[in-house]
C-alpha positions as CSV (number, residue, x, y, z in Angstrom):
1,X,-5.6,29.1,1.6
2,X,-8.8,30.3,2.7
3,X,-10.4,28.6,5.8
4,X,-13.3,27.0,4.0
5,X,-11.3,26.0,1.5
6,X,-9.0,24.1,4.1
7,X,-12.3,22.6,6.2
8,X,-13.3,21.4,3.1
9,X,-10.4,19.7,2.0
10,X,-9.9,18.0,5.3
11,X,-13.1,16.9,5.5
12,X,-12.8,15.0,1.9
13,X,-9.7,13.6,3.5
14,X,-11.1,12.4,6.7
15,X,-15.0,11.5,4.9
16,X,-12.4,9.0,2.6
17,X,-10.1,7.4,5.5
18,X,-13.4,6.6,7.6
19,X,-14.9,5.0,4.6
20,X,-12.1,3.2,3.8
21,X,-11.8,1.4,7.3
22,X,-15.2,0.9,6.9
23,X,-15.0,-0.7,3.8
24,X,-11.7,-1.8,3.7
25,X,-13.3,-5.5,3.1
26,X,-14.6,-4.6,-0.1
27,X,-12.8,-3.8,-4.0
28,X,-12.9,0.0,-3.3
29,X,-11.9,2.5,-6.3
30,X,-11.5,6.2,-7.5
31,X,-14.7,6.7,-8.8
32,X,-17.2,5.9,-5.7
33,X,-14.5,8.0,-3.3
34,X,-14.9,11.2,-5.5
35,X,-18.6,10.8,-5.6
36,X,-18.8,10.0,-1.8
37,X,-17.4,14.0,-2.0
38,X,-18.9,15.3,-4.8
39,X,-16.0,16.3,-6.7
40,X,-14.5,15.0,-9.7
41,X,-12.2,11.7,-9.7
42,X,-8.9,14.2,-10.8
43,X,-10.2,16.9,-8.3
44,X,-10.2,14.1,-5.4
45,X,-7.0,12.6,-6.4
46,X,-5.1,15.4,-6.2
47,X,-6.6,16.8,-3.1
48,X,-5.7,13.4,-1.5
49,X,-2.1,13.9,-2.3
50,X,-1.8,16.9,-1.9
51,X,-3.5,16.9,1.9
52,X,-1.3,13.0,3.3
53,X,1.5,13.3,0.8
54,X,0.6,9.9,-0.2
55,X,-0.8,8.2,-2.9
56,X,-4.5,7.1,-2.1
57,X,-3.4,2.9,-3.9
58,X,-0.7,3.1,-1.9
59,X,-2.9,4.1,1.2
60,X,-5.4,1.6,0.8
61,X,-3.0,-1.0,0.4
62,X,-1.5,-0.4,3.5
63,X,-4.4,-0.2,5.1
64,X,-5.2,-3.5,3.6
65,X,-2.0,-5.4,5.0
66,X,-1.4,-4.0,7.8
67,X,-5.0,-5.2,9.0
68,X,-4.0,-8.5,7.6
69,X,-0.8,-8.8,9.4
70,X,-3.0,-8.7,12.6
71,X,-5.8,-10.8,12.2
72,X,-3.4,-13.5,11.0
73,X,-1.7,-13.0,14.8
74,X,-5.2,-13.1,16.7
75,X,-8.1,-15.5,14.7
76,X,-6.5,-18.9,14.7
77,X,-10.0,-20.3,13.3
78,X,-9.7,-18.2,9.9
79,X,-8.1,-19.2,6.9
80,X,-5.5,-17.3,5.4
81,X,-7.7,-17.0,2.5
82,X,-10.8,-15.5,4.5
83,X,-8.3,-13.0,6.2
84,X,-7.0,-11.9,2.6
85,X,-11.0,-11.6,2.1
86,X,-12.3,-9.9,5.1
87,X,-9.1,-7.5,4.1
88,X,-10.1,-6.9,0.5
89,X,-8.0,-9.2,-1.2
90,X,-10.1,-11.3,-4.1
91,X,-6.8,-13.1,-5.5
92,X,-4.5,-15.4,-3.0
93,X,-2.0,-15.4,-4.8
94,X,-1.6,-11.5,-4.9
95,X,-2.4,-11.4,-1.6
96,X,1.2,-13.6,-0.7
97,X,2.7,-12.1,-3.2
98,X,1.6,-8.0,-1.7
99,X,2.2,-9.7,1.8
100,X,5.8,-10.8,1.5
101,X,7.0,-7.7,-0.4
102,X,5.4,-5.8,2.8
103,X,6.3,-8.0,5.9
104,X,9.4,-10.0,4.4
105,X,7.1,-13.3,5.7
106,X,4.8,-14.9,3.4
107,X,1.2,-15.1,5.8
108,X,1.8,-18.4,6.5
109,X,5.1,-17.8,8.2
110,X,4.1,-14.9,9.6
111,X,1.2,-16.9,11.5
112,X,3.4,-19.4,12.7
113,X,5.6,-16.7,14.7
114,X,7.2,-14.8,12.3
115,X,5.7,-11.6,13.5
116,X,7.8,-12.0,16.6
117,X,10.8,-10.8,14.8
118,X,9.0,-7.6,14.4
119,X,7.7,-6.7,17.8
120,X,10.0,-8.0,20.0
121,X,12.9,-6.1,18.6
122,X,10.8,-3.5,18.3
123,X,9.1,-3.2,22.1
124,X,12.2,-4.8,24.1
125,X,10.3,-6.9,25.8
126,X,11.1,-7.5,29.2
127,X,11.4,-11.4,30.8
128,X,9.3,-10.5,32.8
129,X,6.8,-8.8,30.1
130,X,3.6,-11.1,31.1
131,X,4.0,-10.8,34.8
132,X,2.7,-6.9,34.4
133,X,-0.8,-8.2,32.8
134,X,-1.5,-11.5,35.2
135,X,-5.1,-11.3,35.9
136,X,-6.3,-9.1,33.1
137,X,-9.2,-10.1,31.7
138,X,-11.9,-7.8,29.8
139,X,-15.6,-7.3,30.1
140,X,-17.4,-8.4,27.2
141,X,-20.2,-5.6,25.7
142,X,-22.0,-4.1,23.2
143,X,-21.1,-1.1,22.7
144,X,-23.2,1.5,21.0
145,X,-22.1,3.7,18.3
146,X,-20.8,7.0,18.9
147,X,-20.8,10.3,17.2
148,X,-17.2,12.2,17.8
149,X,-15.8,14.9,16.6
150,X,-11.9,14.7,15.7
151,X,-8.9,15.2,14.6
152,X,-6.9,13.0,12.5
153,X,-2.9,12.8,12.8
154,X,0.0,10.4,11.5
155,X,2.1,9.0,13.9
156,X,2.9,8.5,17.5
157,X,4.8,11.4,18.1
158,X,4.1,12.4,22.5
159,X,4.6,16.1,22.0
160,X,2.9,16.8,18.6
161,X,-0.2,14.4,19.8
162,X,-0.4,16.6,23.4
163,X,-0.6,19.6,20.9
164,X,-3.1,17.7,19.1
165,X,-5.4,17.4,22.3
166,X,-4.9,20.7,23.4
167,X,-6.7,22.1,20.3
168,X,-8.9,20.2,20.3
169,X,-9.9,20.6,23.6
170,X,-9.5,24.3,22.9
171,X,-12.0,24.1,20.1
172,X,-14.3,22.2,22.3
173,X,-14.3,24.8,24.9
174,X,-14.6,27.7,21.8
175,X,-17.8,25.8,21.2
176,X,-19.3,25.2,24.2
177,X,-18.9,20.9,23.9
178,X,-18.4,20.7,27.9
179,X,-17.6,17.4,29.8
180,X,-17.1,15.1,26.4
181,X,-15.9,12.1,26.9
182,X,-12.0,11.7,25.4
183,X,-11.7,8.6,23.0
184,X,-8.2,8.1,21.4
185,X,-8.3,5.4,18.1
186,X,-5.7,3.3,17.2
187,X,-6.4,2.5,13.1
188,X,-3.2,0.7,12.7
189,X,-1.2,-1.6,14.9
190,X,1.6,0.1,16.9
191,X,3.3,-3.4,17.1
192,X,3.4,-4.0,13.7
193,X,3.8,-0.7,12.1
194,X,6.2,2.0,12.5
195,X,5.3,4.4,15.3
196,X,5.7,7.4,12.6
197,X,3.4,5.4,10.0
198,X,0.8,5.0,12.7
199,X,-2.7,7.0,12.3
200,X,-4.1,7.7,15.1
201,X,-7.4,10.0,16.0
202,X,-8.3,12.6,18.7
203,X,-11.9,12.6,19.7
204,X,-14.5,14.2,21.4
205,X,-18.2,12.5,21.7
206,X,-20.7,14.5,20.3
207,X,-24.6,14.6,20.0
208,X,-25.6,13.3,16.4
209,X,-26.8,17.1,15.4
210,X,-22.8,18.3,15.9
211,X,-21.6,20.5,12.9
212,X,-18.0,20.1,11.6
213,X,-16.1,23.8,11.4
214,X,-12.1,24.8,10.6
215,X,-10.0,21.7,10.1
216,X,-12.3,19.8,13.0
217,X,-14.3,16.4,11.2
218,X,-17.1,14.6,12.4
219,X,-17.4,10.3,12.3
220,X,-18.9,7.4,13.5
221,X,-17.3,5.0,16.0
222,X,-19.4,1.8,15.1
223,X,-21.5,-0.1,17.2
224,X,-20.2,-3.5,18.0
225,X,-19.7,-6.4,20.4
226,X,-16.0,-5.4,22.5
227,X,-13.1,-6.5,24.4
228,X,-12.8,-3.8,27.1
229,X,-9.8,-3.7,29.1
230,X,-9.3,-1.4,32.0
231,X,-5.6,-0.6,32.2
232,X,-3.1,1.8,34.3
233,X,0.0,2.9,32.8
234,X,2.4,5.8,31.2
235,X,3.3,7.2,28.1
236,X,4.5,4.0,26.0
237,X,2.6,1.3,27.8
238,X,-0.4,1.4,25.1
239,X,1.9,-0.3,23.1
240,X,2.6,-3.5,25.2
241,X,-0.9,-3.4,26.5
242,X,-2.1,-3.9,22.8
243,X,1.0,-7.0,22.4
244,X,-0.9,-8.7,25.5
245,X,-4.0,-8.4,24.1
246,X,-3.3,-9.6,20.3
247,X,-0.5,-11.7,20.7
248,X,-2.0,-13.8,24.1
249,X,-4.9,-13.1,25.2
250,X,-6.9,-12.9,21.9
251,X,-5.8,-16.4,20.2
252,X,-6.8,-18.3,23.4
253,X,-9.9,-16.1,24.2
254,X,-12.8,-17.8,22.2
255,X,-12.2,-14.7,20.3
256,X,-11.4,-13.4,17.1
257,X,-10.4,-9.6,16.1
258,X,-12.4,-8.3,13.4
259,X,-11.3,-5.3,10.9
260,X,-12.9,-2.5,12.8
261,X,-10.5,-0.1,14.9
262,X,-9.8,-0.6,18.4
263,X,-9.7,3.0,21.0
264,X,-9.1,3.9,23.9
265,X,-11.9,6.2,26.3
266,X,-9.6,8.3,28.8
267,X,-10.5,8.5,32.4
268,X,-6.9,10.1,32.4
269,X,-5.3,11.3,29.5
270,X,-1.7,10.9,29.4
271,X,-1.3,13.0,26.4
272,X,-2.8,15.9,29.0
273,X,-1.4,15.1,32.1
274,X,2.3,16.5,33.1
275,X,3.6,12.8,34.4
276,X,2.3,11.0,31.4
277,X,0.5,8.2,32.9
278,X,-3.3,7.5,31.9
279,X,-6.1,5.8,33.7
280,X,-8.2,4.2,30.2
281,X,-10.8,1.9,29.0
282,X,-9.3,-0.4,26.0
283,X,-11.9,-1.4,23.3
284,X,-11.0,-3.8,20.8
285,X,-13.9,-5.0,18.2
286,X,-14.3,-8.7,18.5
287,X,-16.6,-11.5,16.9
288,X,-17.3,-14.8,18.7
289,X,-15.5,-17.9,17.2
């Protein structure tokens, strides 16, 4: 495959995911992806597929739940019926009915503490699992949007993500992008989903004027009103760090979580650094109650 050929097809790709995030609230569809790229709806669909090995219904969907299953953890003043909204879902009853068949739980169990059965087999939880955060509390901001450029990759893999970072760093250096500031995004909920099923993104910030080349992409992170949570920690602790702040602080914070991706801006990169441990900034989109 030519390398044009391959830029462009990752860019359709990573043009479609970012809209989908954004839009995930609404009844997207075929038709309005393929013209957001300017190619036809069977050119798209099959480029898609071809490029995630997934099918893009199937994608959305899980996109869909998956951003349910957390906002019915965290906003305790939203009905399960404006969840299944803010998440795309017109229909209740076919949002139970895609719920369960995902989760096991309908969203009303899940609510009520179902989810446990998910992340504390999952984590292992120590006793003592609260002790490690006493005290942390975030700063409240406004954050402005920012331009990055990225590279998008599925799962939570240590090794293939350092590998990740290092070409991108590598193409940041090829194009003289010095001193960017490193922002990891976390699209789906490592304590919910499967660590392999997880997409996460490695970014560089960029000035607004930055051109995409090879397989690198370009996107937005939104401007919006954040959670930001200065943490400590090694490889794995991201994970617990995101239980803490979903599963205790959020519900009792005045707070509610809204659809938009939470990320990380390294100080210390543990996905660089030879003893794994990262020194990081945790933003999490928020809305008052």
């Amino acid at each position: 495959m030519k390398k044009d050929t391959k830029h462009i097809r990752a860019d359709i790709v990573n043009k479609s995911l970012n809209y989908i995030y954004k839009y995930i609230d609404t009844n997207i569809n075929l038709e309005e992806l393929a013209k957001l790229n300017s190619v036809s709806k069977f050119h798209f669909h099959r480029i898609f597929k071809e490029e995630t090995g997934e099918n893009l219904f199937d994608r959305i969907t899980s996109i869909r739940l998956q951003k349910a299953a957390n906002l019915l953890i965290t906003n305790n003043y939203s009905t399960v019926t404006q969840i299944a909204n803010s998440c795309g879902y017109a229909s209740h009853t076919s949002f139970i009915k895609a719920f369960k068949k995902r989760f096991t739980y309908t969203p009303s169990q899940w609510r009520k503490g179902s989810f446990k059965n998910f992340t504390k087999d999952k984590l292992d939880l120590e006793e003592n699992f609260l002790e490690s955060f006493h005290g942390l509390e975030p700063k409240i901001k406004v954050i402005p949007k920012k331009t990055c450029a990225y590279i998008r990759y599925k799962g939570y893999d240590g090794v293939a993500l350092s590998k990740i970072w290092q070409r991108l760093l590598a193409f940041a250096y090829q194009s003289g992008l010095n001193d960017n500031t490193q922002i990891g995004l976390y699209h789906d909920s490592t304590i919910i989903i499967p660590y392999e099923e997880c997409n996460y993104i490695a970014a560089l910030e960029v000035s607004p004027d930055f051109v995409p080349t090879n397989s690198i992409s370009k996107f937005e992170v939104l401007e919006s009103l954040c959670a930001v949570f200065f943490y400590e920690g090694k490889y794995g602790d991201i994970c617990k760090l995101m239980t803490y702040i979903y599963q205790y602080w959020m519900p009792n914070s005045g707070y509610e979580a809204i659809t938009l991706p939470s990320y990380a801006i390294y100080h210390q990169n543990h996905y660089l650094e030879e003893n794994e441990t990262f020194i990081l900034d945790f933003y999490v989109p928020i809305r008052v109650v």
